[in-house]
PDB file of N, H, CA, C and O in Angstrom:
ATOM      1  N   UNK A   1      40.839  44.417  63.097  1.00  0.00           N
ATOM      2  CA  UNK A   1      41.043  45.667  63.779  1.00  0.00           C
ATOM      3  C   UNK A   1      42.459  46.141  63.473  1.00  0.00           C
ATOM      4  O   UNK A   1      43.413  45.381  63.639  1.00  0.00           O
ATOM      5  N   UNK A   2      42.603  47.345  63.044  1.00  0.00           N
ATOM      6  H   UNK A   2      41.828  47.963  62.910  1.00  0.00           H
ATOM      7  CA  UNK A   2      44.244  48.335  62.966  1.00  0.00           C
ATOM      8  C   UNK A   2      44.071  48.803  63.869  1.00  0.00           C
ATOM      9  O   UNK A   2      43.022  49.286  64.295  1.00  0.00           O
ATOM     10  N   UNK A   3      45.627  48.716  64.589  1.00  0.00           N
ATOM     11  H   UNK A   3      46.480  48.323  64.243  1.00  0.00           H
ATOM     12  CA  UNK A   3      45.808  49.524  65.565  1.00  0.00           C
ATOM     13  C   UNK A   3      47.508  50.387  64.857  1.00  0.00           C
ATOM     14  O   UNK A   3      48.448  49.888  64.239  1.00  0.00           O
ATOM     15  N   UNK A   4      47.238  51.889  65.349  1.00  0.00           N
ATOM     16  H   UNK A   4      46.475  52.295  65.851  1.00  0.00           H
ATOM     17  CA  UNK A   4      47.832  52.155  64.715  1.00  0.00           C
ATOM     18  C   UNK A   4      49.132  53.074  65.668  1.00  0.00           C
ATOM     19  O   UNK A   4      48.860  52.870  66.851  1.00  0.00           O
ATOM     20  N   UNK A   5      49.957  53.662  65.605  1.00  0.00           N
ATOM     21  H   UNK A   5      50.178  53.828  64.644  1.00  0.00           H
ATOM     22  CA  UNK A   5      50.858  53.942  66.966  1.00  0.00           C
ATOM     23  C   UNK A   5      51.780  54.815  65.962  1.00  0.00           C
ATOM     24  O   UNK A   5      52.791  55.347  66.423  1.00  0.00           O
ATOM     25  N   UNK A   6      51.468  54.961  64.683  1.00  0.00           N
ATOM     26  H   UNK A   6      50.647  54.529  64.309  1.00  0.00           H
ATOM     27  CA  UNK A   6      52.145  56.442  64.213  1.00  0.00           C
ATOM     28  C   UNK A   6      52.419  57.331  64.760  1.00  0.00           C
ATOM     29  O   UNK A   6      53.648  57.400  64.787  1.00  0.00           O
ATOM     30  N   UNK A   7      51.912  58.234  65.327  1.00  0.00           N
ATOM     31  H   UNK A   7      50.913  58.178  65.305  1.00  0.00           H
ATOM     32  CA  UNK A   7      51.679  59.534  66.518  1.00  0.00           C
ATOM     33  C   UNK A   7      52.311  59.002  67.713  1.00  0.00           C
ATOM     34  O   UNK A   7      51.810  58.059  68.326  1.00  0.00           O
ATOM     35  N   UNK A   8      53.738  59.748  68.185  1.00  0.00           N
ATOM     36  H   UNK A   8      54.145  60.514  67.687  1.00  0.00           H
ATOM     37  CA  UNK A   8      53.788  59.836  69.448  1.00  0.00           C
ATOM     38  C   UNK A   8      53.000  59.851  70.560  1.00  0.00           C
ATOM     39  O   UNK A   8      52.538  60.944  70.888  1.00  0.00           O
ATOM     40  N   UNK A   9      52.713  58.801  71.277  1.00  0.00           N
ATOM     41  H   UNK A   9      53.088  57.913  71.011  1.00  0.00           H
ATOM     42  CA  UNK A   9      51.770  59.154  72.434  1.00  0.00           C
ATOM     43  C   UNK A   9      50.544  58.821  72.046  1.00  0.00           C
ATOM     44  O   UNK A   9      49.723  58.628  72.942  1.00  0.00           O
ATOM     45  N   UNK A  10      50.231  58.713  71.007  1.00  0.00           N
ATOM     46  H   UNK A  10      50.898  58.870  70.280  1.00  0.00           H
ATOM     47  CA  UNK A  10      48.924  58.626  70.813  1.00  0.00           C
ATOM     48  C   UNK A  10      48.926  56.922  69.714  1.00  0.00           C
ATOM     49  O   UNK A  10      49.738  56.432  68.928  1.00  0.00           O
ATOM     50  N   UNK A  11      47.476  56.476  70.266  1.00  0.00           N
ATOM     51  H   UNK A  11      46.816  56.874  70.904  1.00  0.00           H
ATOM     52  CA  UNK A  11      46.936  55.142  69.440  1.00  0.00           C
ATOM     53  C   UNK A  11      45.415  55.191  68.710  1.00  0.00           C
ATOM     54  O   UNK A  11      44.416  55.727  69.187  1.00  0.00           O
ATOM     55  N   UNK A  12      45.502  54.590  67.614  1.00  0.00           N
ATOM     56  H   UNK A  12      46.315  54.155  67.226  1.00  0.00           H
ATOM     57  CA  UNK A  12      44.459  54.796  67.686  1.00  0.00           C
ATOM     58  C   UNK A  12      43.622  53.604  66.653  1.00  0.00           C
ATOM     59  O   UNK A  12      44.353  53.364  65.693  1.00  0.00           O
ATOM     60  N   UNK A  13      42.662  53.017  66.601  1.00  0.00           N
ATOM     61  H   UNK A  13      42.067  53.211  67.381  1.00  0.00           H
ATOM     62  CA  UNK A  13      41.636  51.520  66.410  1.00  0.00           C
ATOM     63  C   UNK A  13      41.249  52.230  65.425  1.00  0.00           C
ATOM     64  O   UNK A  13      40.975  53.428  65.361  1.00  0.00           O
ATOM     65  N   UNK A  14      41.242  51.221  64.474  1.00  0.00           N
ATOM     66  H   UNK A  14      41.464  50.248  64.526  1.00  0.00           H
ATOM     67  CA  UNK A  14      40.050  51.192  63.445  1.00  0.00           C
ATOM     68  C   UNK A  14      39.416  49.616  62.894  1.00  0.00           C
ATOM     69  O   UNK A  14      40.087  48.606  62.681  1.00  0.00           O
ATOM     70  N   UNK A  15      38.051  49.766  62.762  1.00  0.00           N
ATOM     71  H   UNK A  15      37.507  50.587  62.935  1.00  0.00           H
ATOM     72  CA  UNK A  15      37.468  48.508  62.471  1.00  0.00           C
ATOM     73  C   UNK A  15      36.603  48.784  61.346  1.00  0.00           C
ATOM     74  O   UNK A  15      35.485  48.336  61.598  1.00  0.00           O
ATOM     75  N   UNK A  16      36.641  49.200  60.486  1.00  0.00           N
ATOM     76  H   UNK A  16      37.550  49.564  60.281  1.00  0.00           H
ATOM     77  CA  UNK A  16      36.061  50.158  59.291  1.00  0.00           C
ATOM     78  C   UNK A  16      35.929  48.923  58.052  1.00  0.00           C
ATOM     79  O   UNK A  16      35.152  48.813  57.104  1.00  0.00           O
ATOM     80  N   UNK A  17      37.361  47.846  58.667  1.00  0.00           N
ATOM     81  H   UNK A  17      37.992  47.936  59.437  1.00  0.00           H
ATOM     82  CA  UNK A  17      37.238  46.572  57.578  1.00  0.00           C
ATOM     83  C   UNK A  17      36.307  45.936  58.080  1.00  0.00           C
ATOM     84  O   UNK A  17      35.229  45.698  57.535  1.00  0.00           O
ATOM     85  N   UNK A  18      36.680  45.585  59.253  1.00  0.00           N
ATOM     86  H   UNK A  18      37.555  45.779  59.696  1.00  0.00           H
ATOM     87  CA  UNK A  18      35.652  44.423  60.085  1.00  0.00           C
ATOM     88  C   UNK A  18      33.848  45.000  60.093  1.00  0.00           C
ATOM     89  O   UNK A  18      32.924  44.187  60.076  1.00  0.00           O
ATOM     90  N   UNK A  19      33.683  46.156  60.115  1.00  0.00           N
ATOM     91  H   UNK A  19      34.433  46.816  60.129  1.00  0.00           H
ATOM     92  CA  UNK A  19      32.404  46.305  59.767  1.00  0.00           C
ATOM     93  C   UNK A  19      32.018  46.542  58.246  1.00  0.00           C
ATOM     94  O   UNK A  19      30.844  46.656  57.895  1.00  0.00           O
ATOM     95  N   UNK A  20      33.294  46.619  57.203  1.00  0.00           N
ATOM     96  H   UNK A  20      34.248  46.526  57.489  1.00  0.00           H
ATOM     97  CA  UNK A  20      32.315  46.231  56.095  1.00  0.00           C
ATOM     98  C   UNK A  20      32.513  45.069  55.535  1.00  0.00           C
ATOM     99  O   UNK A  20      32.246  45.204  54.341  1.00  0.00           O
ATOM    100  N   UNK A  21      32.948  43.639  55.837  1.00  0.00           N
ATOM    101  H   UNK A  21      33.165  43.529  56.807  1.00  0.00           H
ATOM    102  CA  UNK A  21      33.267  42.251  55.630  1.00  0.00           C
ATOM    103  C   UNK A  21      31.872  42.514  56.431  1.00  0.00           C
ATOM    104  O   UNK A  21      31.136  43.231  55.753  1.00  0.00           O
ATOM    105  N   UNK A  22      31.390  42.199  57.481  1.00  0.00           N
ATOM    106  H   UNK A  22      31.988  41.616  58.031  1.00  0.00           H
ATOM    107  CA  UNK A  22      30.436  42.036  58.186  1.00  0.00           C
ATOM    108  C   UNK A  22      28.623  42.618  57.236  1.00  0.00           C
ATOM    109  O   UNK A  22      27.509  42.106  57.125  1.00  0.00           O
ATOM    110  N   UNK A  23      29.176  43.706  56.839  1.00  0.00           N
ATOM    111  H   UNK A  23      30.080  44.123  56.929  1.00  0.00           H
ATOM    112  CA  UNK A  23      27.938  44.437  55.636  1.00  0.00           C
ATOM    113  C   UNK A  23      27.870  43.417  54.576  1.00  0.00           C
ATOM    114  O   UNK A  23      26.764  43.297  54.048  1.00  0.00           O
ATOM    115  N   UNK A  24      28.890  42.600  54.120  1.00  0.00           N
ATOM    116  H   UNK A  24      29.789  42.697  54.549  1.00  0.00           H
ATOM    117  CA  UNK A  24      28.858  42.149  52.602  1.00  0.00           C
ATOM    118  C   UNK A  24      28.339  40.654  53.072  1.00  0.00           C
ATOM    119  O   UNK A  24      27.972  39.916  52.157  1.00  0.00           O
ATOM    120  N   UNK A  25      28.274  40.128  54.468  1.00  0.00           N
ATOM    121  H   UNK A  25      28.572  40.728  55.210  1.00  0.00           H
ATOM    122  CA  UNK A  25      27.912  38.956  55.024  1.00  0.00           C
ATOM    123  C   UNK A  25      26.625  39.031  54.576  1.00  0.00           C
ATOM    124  O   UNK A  25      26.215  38.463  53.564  1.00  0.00           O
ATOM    125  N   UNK A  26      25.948  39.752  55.340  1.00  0.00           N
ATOM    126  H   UNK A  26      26.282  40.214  56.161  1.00  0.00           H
ATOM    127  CA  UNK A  26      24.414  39.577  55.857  1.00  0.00           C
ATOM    128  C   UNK A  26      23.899  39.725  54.270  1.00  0.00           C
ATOM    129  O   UNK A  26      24.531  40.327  53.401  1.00  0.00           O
ATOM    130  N   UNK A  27      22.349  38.906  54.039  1.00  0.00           N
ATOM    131  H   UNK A  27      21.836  38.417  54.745  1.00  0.00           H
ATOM    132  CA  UNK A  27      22.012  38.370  53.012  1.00  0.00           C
ATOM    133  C   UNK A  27      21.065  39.980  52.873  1.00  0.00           C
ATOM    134  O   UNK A  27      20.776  40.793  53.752  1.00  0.00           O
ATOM    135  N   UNK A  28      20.788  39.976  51.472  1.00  0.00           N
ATOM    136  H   UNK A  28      21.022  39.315  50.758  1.00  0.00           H
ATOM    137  CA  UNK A  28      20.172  41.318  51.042  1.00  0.00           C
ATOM    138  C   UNK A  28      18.691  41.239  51.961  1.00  0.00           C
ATOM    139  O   UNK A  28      18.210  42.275  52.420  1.00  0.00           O
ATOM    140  N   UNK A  29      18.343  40.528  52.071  1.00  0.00           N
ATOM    141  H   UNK A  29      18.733  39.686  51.698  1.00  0.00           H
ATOM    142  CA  UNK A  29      16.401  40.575  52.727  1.00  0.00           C
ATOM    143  C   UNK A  29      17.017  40.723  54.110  1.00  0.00           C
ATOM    144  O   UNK A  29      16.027  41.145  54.709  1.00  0.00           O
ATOM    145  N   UNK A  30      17.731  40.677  54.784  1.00  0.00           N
ATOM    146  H   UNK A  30      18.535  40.335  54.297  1.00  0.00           H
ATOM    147  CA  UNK A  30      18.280  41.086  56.418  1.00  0.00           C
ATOM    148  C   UNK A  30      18.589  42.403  56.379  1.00  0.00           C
ATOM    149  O   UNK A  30      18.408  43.170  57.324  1.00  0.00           O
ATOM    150  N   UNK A  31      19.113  42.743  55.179  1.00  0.00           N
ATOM    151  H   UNK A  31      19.260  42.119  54.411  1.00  0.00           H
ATOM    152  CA  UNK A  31      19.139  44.555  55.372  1.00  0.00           C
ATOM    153  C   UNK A  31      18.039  45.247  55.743  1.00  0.00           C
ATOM    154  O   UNK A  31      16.956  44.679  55.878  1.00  0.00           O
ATOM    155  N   UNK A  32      18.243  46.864  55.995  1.00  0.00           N
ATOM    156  H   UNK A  32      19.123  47.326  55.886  1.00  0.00           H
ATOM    157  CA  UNK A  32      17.335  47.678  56.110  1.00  0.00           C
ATOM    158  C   UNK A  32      17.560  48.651  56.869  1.00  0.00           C
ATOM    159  O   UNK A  32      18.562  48.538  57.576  1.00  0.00           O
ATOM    160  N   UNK A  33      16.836  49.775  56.982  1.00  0.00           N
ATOM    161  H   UNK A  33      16.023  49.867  56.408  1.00  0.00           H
ATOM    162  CA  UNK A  33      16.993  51.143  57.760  1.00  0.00           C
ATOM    163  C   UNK A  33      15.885  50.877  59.119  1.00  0.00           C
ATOM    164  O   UNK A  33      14.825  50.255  59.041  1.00  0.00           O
ATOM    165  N   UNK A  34      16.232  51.276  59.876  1.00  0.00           N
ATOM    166  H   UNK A  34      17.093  51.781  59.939  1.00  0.00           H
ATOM    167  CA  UNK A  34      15.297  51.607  61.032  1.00  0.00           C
ATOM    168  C   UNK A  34      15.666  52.610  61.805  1.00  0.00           C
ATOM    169  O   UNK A  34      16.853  52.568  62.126  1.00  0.00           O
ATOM    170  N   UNK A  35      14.624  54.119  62.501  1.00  0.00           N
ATOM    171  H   UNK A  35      13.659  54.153  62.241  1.00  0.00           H
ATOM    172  CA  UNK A  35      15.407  54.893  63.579  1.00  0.00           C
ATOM    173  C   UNK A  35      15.803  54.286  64.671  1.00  0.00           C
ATOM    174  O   UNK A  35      16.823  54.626  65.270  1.00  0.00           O
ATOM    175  N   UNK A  36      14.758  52.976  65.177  1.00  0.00           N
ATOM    176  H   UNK A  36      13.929  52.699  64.691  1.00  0.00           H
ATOM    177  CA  UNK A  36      15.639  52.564  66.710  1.00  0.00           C
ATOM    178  C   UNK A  36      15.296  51.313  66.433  1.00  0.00           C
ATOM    179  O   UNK A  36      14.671  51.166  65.383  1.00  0.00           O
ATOM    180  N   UNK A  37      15.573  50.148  67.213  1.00  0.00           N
ATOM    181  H   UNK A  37      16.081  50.267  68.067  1.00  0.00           H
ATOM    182  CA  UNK A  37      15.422  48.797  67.110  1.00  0.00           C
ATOM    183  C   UNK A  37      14.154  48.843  68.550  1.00  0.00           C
ATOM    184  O   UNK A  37      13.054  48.307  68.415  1.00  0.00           O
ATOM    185  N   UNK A  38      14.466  49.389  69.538  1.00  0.00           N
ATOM    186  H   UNK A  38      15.359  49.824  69.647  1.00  0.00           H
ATOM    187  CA  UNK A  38      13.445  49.894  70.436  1.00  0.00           C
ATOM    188  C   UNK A  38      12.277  50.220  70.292  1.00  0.00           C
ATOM    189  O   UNK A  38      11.833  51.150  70.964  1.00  0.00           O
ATOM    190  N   UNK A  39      11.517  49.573  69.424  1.00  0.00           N
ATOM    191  H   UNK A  39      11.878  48.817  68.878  1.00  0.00           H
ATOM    192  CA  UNK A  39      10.274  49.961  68.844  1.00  0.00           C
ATOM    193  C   UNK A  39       9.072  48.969  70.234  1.00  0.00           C
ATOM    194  O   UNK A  39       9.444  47.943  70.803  1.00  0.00           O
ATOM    195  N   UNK A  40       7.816  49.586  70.445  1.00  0.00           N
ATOM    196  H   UNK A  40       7.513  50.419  69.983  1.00  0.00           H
ATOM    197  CA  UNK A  40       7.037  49.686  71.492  1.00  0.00           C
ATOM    198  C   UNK A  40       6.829  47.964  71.614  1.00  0.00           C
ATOM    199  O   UNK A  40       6.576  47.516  72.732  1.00  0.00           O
ATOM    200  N   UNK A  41       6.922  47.177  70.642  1.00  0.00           N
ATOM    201  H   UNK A  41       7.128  47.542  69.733  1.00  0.00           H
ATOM    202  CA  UNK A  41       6.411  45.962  70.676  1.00  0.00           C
ATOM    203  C   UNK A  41       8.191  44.818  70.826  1.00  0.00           C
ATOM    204  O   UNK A  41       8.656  43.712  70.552  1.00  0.00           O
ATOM    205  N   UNK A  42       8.476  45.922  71.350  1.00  0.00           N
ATOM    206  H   UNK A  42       8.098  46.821  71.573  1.00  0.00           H
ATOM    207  CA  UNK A  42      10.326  45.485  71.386  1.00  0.00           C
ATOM    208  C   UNK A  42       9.815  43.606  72.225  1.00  0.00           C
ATOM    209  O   UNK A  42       9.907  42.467  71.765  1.00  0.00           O
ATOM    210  N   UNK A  43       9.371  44.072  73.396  1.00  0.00           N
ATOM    211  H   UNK A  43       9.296  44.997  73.769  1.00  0.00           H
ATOM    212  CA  UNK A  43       9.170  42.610  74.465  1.00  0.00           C
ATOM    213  C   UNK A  43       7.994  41.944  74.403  1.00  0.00           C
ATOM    214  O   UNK A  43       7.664  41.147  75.282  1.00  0.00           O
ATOM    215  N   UNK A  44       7.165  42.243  73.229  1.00  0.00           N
ATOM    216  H   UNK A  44       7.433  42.890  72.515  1.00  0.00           H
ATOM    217  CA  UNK A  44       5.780  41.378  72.913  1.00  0.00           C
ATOM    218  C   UNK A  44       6.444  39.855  72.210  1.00  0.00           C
ATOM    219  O   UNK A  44       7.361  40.233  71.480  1.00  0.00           O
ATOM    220  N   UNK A  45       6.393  39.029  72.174  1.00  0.00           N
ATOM    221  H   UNK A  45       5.649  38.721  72.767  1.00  0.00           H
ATOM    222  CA  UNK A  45       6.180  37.529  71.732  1.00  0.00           C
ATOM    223  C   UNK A  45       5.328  37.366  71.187  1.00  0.00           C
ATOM    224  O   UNK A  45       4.263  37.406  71.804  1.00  0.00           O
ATOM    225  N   UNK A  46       5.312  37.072  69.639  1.00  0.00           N
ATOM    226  H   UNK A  46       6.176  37.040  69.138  1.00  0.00           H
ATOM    227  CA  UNK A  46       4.405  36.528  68.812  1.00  0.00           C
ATOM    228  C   UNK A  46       4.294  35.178  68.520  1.00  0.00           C
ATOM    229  O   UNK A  46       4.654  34.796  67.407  1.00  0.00           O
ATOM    230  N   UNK A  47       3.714  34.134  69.594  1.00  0.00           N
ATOM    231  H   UNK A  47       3.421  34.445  70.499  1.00  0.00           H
ATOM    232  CA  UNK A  47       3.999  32.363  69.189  1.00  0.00           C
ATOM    233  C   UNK A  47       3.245  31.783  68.492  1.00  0.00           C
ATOM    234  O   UNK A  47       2.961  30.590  68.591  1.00  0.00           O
ATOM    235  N   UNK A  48       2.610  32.956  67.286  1.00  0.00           N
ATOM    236  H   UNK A  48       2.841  33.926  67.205  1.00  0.00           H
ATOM    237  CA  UNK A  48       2.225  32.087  65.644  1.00  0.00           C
ATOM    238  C   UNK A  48       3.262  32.696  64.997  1.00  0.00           C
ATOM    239  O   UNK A  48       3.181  32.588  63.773  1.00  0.00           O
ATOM    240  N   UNK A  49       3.940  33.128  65.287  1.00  0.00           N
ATOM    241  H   UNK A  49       4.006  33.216  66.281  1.00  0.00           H
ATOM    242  CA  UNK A  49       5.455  33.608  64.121  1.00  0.00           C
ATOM    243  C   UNK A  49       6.285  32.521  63.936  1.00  0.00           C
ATOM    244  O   UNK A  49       6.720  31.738  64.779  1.00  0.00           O
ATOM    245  N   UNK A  50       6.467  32.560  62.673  1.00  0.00           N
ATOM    246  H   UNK A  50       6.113  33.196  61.987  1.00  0.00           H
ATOM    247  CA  UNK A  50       7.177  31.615  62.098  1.00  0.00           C
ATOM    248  C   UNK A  50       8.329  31.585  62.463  1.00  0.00           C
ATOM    249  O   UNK A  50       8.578  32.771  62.681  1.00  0.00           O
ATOM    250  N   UNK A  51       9.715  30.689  62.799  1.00  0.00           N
ATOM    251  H   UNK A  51       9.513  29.726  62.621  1.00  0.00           H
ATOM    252  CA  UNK A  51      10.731  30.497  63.860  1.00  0.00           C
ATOM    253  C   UNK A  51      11.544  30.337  62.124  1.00  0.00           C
ATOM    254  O   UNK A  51      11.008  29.965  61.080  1.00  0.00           O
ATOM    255  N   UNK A  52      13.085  30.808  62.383  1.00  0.00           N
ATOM    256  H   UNK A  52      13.520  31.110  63.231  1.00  0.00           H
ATOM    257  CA  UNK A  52      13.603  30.834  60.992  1.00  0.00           C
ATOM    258  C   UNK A  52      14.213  29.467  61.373  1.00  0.00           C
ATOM    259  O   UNK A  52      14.314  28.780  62.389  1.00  0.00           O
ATOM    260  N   UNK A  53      14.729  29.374  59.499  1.00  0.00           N
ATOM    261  H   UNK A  53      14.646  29.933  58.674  1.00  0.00           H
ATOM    262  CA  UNK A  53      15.844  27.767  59.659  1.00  0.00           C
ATOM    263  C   UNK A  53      16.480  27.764  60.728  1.00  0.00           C
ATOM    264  O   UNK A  53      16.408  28.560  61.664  1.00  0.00           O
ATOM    265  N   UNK A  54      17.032  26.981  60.617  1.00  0.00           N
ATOM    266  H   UNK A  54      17.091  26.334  59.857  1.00  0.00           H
ATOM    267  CA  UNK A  54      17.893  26.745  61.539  1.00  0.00           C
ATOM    268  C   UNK A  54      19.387  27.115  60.699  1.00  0.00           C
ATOM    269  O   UNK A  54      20.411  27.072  61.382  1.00  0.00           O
ATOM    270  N   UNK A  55      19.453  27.312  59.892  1.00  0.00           N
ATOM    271  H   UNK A  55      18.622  27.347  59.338  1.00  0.00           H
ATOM    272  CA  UNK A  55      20.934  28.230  59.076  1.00  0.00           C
ATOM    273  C   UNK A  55      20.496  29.258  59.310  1.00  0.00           C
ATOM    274  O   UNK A  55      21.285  29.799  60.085  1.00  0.00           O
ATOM    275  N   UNK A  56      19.834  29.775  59.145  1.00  0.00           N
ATOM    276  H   UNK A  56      19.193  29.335  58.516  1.00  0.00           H
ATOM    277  CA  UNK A  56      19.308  31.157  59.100  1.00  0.00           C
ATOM    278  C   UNK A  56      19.133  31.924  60.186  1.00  0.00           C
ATOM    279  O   UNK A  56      18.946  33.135  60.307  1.00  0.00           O
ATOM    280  N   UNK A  57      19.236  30.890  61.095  1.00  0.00           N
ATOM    281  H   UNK A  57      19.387  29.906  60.997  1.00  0.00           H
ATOM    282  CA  UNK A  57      18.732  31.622  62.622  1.00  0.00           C
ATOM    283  C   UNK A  57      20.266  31.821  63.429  1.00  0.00           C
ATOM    284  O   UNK A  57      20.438  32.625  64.345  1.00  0.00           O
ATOM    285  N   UNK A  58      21.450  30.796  62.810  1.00  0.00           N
ATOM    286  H   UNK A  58      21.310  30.143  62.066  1.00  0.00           H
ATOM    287  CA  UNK A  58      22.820  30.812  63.143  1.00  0.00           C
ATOM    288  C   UNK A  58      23.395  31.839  62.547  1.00  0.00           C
ATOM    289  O   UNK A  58      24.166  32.511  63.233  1.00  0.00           O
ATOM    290  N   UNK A  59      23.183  32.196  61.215  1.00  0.00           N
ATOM    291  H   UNK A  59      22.558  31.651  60.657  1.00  0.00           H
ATOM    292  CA  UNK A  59      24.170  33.616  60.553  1.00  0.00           C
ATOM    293  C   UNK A  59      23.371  34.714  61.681  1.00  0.00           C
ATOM    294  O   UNK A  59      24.066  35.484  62.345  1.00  0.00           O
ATOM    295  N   UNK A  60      21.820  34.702  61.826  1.00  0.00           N
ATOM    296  H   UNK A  60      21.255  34.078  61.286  1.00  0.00           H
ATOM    297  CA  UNK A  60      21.524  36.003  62.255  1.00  0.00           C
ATOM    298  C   UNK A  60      21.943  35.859  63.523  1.00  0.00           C
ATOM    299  O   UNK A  60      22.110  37.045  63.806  1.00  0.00           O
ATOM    300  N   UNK A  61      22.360  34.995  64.914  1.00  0.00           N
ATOM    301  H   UNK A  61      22.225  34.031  64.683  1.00  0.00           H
ATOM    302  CA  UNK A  61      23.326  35.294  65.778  1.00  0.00           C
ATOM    303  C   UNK A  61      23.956  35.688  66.079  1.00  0.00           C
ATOM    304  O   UNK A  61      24.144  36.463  67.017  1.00  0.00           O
ATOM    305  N   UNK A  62      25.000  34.889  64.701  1.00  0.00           N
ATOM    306  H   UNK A  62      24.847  34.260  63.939  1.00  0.00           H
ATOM    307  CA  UNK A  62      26.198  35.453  64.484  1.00  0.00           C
ATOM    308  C   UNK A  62      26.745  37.125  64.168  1.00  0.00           C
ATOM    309  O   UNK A  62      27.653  37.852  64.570  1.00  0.00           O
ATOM    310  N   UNK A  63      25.464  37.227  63.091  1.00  0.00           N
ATOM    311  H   UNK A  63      24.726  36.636  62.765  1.00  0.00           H
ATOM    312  CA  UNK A  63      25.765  38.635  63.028  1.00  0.00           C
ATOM    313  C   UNK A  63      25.672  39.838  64.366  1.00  0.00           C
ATOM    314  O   UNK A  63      26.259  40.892  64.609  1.00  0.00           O
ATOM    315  N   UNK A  64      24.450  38.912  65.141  1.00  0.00           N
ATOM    316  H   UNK A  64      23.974  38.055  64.944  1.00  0.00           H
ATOM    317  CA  UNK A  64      24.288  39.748  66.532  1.00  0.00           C
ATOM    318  C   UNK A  64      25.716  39.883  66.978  1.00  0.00           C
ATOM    319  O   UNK A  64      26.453  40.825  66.688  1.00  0.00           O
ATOM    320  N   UNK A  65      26.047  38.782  67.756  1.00  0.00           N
ATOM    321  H   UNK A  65      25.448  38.016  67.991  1.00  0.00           H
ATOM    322  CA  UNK A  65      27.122  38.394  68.388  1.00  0.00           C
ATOM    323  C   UNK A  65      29.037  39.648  67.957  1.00  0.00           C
ATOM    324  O   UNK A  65      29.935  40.025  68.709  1.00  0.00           O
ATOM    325  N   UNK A  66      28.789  39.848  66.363  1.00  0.00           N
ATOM    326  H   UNK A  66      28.059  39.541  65.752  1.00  0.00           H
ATOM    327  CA  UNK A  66      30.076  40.505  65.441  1.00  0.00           C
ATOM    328  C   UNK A  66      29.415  41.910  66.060  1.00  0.00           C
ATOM    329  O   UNK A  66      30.299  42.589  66.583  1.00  0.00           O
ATOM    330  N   UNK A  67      28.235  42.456  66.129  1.00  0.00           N
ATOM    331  H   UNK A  67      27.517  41.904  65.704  1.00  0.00           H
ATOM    332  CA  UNK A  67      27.637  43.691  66.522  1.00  0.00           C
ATOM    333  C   UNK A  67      28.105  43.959  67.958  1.00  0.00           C
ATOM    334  O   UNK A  67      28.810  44.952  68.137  1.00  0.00           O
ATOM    335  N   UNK A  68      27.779  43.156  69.027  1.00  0.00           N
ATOM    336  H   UNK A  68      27.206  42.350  68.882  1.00  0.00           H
ATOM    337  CA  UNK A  68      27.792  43.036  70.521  1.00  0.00           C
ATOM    338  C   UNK A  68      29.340  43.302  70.403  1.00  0.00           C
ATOM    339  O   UNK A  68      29.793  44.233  71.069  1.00  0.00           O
ATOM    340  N   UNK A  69      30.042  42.690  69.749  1.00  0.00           N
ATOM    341  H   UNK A  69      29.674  41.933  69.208  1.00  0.00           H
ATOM    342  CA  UNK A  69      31.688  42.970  70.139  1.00  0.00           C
ATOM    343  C   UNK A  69      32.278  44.413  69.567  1.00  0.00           C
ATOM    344  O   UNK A  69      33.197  45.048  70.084  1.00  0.00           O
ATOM    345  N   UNK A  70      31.570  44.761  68.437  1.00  0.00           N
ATOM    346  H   UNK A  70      30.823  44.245  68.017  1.00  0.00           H
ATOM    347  CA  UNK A  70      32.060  46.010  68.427  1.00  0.00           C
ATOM    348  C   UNK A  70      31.737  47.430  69.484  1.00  0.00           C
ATOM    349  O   UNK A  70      32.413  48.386  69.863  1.00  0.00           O
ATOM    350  N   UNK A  71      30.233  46.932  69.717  1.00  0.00           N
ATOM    351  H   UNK A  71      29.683  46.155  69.410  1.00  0.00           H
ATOM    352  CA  UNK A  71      30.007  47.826  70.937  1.00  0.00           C
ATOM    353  C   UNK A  71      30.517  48.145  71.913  1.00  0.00           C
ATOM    354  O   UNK A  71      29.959  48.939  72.670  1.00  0.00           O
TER     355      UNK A  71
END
């Protein structure tokens, strides 16, 4: 994060690095476009779905987790 204090009186954040280190993380098949993540089957449970590695299931946390803090 820059924080920047040029301007009298005024401050101002940027995380423009930290979200694209974070873009160059995530593996190409985790990408993708979507309009909302809120999609109708948001709270359905599918328990024949396949459960990821267990590496795999830690980066995608993680990446949650780098998301949740910028929010």
């Amino acid at each position: 994060m820059k924080i920047n204090y040029r301007k009298k009186g005024k401050v101002t954040f940027s995380v423009k690095e930290y979200i694209s280190n974070l873009l160059n993380e995530v593996p190409y098949d985790m990408k993708g476009i979507i309009k909302t993540p809120a999609a109708n089957h948001l709270f359905n449970v599918n328990d024949s779905a396949r459960k990821l590695a267990e590496e795999r299931a830690q980066l995608f946390h993680h990446i949650v987790a780098i998301l949740l803090y910028l929010y």
